[in-house]
C-alpha positions, 0 to 999 in steps of 0.5 A: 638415695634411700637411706632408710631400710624401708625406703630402699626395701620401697626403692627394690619393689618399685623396679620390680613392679616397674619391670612387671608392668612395662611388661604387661602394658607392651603385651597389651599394646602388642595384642591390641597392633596384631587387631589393627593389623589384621583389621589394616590388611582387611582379614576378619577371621584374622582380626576376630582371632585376634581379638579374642586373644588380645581381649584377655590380655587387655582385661588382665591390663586394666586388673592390674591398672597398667591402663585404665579400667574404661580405657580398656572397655573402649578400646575392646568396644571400638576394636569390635565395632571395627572389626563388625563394620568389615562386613 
């Protein structure tokens, strides 16, 4: 147990910061499962739509190192060219 004031003022914002991103990356995967749904069920408006709404959120993911900044490129690029491959 943190027995120091600085430790336990580190010990509050570790699970505040905790929460906050186990928050952004359940958005992140929550975005990127509707793409692959709407991939799965074969609806390209529906993926495209989608993929733009889950574009900002991975980004905002990455900027704020919940994933990684490439992790998060790839899967936007791969997202798109499956999405393209539908045609």
């Amino acid at each position: 147990m943190a027995s120091h004031k600085s430790a336990e003022k580190r010990a509050r914002q570790t699970t505040r910061r905790t929460a906050v991103n186990s928050a952004r990356r359940s958005r992140v995967r929550g975005s990127i499962k509707k793409v692959e749904e709407a991939i799965a069920a074969g609806d390209k408006k529906a993926a495209l739509a989608a993929l733009r709404a889950a574009q900002p959120e991975i980004q905002r993911g990455a900027a704020s190192h919940v994933i990684a900044k490439n992790a998060a490129a790839r899967r936007v690029s791969r997202l798109n060219a499956r999405i393209k491959a539908m045609a």
